[in-house]
Structures are given as structure tokens and as C-alpha cells.
TIVO-2410 file (N, C-alpha, C; in nm, 3 decimals):
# residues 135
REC num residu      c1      c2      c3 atome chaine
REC   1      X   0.508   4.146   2.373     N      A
REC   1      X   0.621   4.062   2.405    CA      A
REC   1      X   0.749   4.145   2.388     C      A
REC   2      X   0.819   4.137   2.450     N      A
REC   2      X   0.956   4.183   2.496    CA      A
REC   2      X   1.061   4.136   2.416     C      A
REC   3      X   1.129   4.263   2.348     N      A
REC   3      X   1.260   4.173   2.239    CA      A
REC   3      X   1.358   4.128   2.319     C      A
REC   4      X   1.441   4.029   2.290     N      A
REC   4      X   1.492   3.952   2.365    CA      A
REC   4      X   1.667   4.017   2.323     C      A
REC   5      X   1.722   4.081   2.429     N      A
REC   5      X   1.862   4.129   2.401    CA      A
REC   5      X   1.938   4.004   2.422     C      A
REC   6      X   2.052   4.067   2.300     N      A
REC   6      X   2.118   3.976   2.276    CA      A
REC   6      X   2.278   4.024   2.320     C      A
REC   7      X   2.344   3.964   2.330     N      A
REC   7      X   2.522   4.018   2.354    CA      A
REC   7      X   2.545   4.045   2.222     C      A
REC   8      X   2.672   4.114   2.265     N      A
REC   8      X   2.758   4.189   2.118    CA      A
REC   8      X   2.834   4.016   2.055     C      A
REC   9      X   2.864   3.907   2.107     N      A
REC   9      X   2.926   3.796   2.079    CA      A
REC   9      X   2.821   3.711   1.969     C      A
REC  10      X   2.692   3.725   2.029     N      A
REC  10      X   2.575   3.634   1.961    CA      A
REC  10      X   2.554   3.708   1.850     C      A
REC  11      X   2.526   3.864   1.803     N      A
REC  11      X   2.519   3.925   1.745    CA      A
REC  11      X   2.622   3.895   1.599     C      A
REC  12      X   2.772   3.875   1.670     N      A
REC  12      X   2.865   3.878   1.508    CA      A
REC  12      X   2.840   3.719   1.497     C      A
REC  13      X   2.806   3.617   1.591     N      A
REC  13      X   2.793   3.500   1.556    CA      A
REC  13      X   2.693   3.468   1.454     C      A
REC  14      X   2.583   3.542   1.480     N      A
REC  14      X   2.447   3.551   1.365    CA      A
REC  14      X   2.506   3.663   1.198     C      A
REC  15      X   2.573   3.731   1.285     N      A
REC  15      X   2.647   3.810   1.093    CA      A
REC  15      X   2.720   3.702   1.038     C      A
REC  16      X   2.769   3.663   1.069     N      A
REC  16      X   2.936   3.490   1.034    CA      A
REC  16      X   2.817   3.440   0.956     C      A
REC  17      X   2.721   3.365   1.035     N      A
REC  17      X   2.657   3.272   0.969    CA      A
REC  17      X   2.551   3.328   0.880     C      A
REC  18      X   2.497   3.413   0.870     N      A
REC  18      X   2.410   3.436   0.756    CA      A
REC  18      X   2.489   3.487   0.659     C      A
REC  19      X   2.604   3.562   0.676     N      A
REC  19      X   2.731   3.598   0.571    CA      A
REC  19      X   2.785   3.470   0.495     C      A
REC  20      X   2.766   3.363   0.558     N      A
REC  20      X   2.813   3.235   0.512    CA      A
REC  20      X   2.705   3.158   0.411     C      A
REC  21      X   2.609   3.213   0.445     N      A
REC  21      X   2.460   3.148   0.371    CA      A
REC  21      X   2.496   3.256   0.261     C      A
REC  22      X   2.465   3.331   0.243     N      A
REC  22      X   2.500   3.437   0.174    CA      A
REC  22      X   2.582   3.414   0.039     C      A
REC  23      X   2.706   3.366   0.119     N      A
REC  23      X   2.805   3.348   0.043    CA      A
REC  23      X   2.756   3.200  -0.041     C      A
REC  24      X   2.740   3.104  -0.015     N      A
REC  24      X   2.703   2.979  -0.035    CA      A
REC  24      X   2.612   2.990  -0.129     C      A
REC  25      X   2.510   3.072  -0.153     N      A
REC  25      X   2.394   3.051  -0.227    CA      A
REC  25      X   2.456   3.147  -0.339     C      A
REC  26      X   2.511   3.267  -0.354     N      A
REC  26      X   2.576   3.328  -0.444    CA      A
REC  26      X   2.689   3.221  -0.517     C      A
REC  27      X   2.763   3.153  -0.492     N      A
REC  27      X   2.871   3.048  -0.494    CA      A
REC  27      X   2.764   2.953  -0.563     C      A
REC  28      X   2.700   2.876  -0.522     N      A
REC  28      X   2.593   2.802  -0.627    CA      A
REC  28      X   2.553   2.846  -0.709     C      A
REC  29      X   2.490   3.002  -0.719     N      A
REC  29      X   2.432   3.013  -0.820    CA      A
REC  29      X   2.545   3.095  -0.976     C      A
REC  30      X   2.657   3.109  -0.926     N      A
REC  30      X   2.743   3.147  -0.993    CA      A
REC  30      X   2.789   2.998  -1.067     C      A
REC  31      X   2.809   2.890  -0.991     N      A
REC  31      X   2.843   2.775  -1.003    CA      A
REC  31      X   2.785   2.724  -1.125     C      A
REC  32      X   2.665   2.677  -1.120     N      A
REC  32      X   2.580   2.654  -1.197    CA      A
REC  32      X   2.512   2.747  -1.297     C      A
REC  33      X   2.575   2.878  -1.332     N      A
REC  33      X   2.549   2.941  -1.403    CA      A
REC  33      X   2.421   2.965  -1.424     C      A
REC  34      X   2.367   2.995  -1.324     N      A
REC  34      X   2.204   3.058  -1.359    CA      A
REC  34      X   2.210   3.197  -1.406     C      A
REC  35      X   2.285   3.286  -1.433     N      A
REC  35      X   2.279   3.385  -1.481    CA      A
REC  35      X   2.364   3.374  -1.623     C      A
REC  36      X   2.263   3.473  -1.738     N      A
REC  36      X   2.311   3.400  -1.844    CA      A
REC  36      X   2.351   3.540  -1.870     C      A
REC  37      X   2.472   3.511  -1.898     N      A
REC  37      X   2.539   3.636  -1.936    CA      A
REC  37      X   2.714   3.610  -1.973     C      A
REC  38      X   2.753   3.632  -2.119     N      A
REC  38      X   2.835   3.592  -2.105    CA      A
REC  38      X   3.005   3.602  -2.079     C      A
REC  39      X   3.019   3.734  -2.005     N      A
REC  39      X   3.109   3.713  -1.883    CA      A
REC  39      X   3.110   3.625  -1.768     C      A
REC  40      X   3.015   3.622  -1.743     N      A
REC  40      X   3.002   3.516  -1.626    CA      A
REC  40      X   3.035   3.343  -1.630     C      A
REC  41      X   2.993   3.338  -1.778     N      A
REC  41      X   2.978   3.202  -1.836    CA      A
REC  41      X   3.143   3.163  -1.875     C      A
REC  42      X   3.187   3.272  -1.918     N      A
REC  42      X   3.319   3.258  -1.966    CA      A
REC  42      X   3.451   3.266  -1.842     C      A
REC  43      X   3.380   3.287  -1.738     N      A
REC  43      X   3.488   3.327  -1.619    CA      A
REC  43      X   3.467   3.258  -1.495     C      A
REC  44      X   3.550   3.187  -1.439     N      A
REC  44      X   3.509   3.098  -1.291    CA      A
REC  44      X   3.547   3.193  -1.168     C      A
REC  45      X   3.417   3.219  -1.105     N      A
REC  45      X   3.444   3.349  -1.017    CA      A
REC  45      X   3.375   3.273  -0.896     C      A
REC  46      X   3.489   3.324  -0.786     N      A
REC  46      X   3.490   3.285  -0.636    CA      A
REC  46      X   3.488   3.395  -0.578     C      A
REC  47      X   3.339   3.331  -0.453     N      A
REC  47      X   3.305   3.445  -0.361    CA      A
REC  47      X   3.372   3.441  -0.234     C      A
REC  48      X   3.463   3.494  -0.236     N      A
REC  48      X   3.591   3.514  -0.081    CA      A
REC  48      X   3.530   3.522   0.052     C      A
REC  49      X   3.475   3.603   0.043     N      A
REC  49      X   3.421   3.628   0.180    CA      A
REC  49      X   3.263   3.709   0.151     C      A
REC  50      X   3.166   3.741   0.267     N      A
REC  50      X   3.040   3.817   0.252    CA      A
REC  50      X   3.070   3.905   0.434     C      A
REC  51      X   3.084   4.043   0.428     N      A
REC  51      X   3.045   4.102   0.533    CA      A
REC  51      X   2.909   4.166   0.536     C      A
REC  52      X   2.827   4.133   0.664     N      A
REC  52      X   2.698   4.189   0.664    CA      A
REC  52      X   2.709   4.276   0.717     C      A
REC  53      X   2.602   4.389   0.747     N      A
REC  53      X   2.602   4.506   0.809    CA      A
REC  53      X   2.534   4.419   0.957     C      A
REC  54      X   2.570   4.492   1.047     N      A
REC  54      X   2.473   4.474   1.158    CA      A
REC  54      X   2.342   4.451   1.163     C      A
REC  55      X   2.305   4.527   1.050     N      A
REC  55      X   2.135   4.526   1.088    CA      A
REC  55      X   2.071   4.423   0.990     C      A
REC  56      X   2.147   4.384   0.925     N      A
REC  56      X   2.148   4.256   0.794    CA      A
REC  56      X   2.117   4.292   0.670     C      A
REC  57      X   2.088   4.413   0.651     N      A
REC  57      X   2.033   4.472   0.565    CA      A
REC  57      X   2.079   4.542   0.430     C      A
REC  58      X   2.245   4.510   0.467     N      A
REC  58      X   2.325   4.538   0.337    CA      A
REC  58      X   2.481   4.426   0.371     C      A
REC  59      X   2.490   4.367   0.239     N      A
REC  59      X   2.556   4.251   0.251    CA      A
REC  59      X   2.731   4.291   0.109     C      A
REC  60      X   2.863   4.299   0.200     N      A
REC  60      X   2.958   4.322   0.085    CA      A
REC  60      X   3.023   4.187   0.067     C      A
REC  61      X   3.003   4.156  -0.076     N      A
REC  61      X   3.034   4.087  -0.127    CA      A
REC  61      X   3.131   4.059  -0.224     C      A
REC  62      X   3.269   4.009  -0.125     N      A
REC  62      X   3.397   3.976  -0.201    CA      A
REC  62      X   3.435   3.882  -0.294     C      A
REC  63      X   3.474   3.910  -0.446     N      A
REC  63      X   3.459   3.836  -0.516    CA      A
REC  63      X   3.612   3.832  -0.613     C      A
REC  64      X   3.678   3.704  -0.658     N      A
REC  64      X   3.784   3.717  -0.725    CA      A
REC  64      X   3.740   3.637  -0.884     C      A
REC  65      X   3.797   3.639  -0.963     N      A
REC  65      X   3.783   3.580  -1.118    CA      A
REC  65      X   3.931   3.549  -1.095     C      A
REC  66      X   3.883   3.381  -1.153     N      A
REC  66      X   3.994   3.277  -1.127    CA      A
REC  66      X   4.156   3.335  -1.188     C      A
REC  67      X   4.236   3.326  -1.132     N      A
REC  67      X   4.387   3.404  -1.183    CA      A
REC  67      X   4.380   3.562  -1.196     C      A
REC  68      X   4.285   3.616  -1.145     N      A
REC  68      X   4.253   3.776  -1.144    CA      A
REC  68      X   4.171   3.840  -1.316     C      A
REC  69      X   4.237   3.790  -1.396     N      A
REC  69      X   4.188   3.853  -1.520    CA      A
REC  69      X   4.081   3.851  -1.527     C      A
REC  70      X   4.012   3.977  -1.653     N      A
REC  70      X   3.907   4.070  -1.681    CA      A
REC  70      X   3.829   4.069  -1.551     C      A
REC  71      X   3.916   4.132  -1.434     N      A
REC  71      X   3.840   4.147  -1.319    CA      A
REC  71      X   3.755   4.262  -1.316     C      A
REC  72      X   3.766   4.378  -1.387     N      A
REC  72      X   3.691   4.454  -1.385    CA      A
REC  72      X   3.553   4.438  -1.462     C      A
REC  73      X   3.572   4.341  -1.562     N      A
REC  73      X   3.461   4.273  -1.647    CA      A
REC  73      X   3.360   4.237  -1.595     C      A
REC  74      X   3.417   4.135  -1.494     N      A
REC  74      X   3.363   4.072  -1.430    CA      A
REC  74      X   3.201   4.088  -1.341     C      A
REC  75      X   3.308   4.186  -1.250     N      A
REC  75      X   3.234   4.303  -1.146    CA      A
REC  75      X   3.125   4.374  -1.215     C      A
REC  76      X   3.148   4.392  -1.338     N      A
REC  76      X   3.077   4.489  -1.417    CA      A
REC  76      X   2.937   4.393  -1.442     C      A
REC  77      X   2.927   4.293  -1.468     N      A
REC  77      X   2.871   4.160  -1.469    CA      A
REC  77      X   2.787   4.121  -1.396     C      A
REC  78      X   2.871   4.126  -1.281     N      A
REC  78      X   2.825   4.097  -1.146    CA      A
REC  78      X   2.697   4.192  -1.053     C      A
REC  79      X   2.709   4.320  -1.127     N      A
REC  79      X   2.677   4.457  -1.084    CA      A
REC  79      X   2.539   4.455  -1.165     C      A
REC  80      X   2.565   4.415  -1.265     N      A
REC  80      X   2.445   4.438  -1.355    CA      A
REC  80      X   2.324   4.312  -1.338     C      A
REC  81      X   2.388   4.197  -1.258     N      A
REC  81      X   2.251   4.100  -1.210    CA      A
REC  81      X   2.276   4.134  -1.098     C      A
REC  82      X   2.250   4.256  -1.009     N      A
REC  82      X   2.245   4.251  -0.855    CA      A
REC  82      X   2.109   4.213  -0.814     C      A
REC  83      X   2.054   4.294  -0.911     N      A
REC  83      X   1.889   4.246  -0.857    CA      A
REC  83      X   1.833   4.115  -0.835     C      A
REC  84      X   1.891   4.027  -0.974     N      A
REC  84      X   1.889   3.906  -0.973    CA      A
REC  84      X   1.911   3.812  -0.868     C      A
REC  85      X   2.070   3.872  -0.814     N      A
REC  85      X   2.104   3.783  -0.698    CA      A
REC  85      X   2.062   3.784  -0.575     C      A
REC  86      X   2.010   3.967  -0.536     N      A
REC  86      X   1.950   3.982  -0.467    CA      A
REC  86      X   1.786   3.909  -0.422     C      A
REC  87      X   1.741   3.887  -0.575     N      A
REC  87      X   1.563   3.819  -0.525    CA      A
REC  87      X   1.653   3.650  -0.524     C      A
REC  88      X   1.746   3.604  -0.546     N      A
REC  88      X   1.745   3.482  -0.531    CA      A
REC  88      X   1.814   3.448  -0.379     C      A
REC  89      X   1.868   3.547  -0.331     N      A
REC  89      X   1.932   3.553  -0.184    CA      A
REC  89      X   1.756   3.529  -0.093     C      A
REC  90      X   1.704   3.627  -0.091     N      A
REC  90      X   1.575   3.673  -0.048    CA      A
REC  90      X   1.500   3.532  -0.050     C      A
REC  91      X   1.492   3.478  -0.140     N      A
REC  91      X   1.413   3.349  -0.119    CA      A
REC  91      X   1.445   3.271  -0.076     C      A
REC  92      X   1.622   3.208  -0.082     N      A
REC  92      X   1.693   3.122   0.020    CA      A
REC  92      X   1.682   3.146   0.116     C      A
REC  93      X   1.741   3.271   0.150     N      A
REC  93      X   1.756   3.306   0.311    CA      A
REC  93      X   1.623   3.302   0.395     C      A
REC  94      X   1.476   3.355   0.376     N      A
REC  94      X   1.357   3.402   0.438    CA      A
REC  94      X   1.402   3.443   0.532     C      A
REC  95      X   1.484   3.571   0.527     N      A
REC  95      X   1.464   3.714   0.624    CA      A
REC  95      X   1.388   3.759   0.611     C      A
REC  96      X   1.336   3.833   0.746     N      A
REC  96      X   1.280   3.990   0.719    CA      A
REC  96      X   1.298   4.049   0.600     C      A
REC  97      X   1.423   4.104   0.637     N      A
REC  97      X   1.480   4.207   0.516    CA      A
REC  97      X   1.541   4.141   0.414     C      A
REC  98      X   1.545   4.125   0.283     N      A
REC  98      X   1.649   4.102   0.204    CA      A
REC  98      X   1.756   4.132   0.181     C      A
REC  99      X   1.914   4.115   0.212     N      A
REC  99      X   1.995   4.204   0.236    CA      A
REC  99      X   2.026   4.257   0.065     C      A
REC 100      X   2.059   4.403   0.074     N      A
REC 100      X   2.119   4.520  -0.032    CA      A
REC 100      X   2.248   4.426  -0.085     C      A
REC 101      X   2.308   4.336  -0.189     N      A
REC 101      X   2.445   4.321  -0.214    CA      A
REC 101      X   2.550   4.426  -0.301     C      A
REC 102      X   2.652   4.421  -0.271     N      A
REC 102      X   2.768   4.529  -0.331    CA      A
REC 102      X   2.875   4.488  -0.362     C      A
REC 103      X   2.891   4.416  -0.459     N      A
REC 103      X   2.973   4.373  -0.528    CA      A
REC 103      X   3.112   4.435  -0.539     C      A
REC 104      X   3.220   4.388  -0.497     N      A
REC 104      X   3.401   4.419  -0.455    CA      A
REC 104      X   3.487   4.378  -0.493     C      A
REC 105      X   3.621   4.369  -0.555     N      A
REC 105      X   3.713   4.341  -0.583    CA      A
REC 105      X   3.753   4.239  -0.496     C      A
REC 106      X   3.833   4.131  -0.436     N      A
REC 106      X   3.877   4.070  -0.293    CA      A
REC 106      X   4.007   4.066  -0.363     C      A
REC 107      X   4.110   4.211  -0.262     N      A
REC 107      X   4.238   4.253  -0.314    CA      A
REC 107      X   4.297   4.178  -0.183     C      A
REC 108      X   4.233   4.086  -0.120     N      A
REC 108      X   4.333   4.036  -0.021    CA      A
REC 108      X   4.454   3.913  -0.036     C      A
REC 109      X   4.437   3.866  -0.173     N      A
REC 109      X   4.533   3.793  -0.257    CA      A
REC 109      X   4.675   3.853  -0.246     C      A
REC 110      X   4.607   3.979  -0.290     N      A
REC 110      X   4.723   4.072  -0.381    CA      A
REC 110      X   4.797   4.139  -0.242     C      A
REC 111      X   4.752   4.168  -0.135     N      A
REC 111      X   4.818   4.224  -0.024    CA      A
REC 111      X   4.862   4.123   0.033     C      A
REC 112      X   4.845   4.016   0.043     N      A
REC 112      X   4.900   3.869   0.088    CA      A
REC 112      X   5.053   3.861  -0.014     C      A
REC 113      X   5.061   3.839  -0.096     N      A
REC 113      X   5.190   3.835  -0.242    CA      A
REC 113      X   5.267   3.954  -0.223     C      A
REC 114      X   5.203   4.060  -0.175     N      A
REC 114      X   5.300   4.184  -0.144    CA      A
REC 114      X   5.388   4.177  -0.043     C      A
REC 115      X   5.318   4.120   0.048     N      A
REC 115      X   5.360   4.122   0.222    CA      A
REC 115      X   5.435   4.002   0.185     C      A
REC 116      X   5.437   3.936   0.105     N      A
REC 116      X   5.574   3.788   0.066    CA      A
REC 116      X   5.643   3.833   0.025     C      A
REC 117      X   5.620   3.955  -0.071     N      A
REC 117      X   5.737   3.960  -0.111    CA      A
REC 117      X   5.852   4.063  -0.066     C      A
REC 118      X   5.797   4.157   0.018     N      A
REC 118      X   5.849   4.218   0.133    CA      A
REC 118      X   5.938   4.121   0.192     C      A
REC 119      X   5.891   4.022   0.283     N      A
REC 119      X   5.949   3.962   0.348    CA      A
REC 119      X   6.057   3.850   0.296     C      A
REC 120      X   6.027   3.848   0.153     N      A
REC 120      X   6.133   3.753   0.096    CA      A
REC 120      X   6.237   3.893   0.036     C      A
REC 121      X   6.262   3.989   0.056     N      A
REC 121      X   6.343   4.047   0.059    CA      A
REC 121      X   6.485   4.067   0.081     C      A
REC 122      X   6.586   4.056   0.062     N      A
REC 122      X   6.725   4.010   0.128    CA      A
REC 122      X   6.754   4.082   0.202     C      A
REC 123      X   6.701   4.258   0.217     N      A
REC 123      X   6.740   4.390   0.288    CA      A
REC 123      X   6.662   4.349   0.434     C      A
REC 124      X   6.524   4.294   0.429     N      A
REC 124      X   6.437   4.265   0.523    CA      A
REC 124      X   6.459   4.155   0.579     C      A
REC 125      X   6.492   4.057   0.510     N      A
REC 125      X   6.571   3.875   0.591    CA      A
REC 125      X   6.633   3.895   0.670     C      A
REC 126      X   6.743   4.009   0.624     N      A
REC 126      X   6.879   4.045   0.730    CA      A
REC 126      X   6.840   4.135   0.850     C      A
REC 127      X   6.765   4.205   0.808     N      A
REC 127      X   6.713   4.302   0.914    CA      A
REC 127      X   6.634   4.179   1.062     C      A
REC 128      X   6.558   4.079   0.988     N      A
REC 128      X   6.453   4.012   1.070    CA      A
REC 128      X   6.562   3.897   1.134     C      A
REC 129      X   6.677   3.858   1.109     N      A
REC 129      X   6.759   3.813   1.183    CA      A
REC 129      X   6.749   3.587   1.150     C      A
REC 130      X   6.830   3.543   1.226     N      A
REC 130      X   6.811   3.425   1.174    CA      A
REC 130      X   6.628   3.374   1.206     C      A
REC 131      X   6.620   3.269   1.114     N      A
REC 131      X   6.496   3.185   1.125    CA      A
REC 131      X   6.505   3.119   1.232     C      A
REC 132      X   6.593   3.047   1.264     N      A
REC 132      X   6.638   2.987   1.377    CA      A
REC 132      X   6.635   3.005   1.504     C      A
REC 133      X   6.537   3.015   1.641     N      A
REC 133      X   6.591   3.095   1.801    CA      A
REC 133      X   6.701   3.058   1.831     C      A
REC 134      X   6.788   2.945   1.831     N      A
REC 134      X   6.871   2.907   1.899    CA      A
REC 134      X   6.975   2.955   1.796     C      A
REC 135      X   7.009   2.997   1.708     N      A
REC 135      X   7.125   3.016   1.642    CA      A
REC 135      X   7.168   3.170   1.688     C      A
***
């Protein structure tokens, strides 16, 4: 039987959504604290986003600790039950492959607050002209 090609569109549509499962089942199980460890227990940590690889087979996983603090703790935490999360991904999901996870900082907060505060700038307000079109 003949593999069935797919478009480059269906392709990131199937990364979105298993990145989303991904994310969801990591997010529960952080939730509910199935990992006993106590950084984890002591810290409410949100999974931002999940990018998959193309081939599904390695999964990055963006993660923040609520108000940023002992973020490096955290990760460190996080790093040390990969395996864990990994066989519990593997059984939710029933892929083929189990995807590889890699645990990340999600600095897109912090480049978001930068780029505000750039723009709330008084040198840069004036430069960017009124808020207003008609004025």
C-alpha cells in the first residue's frame, strides 16, 4: 500500500494539534502533581506553548513558573522527570514514536514587557507620531 502524501498545510495542521495534546497532558500532569518532587509541588508552572519537530519525534517544550521565580529551579526539576513525562506522553498520545521532550525557559513574556516598554518610551512616542490618523 502506497503512503498517502500529504501537503505542507496538513502537515503543520497535524504538528498544532499533537503539540496541543502534548501540551495538555504535560499541563495535567503538572496540575495534579503527579510528580513528586518538591520544586514542582512548591511552584505553579505553565506550559506556554509545545513545538514539534516535523517528524514528531522530538517535542520543545515551553514552560514559565508562575511570576518567573526560581525559574531555573524549576527547569532543573522539570529536566530531571523527563523520562517520566516522556512514558506518560507515550501512553496518552499512542504514537508510533514517543516524542524526545526538552524542556525551555518561555522568554516570550519578557520580550513582550521589553517591546512595551520601548514603545512606552517618550523619545519613541514622539518619534511614532500622534495615536490619532486624523490629528
Amino acid at each position: 500500500m502506497a503512503q498517502q502524501k500529504s501537503s505542507p498545510e496538513a502537515r503543520s495542521v497535524r504538528l498544532l494539534k499533537v503539540g496541543e495534546q502534548v501540551r495538555h497532558i504535560l499541563s495535567e500532569l503538572l496540575m495534579r502533581q503527579s510528580v513528586h518532587n518538591d520544586v514542582l509541588s512548591a511552584h505553579t508552572v505553565s506550559v506556554t506553548e509545545v513545538r514539534m519537530s516535523p517528524d514528531l519525534q522530538h517535542a520543545s517544550v515551553f514552560v514559565k513558573a508562575l511570576l518567573g521565580e526560581d525559574e531555573a529551579l524549576v527547569l532543573k526539576a522539570l529536566r530531571t522527570h523527563t523520562a517520566y513525562f516522556q512514558r506518560e506522553v507515550a501512553q496518552r498520545l499512542r504514537l508510533k514514536f514517543a516524542p524526545k521532550l526538552k524542556f525551555l525557559a518561555d522568554e516570550s513574556f519578557d520580550v513582550a514587557s521589553r517591546i512595551d516598554a520601548i514603545l512606552n518610551d517618550p523619545m519613541v512616542k514622539r518619534d511614532l507620531g500622534p495615536a490619532d490618523p486624523e490629528s
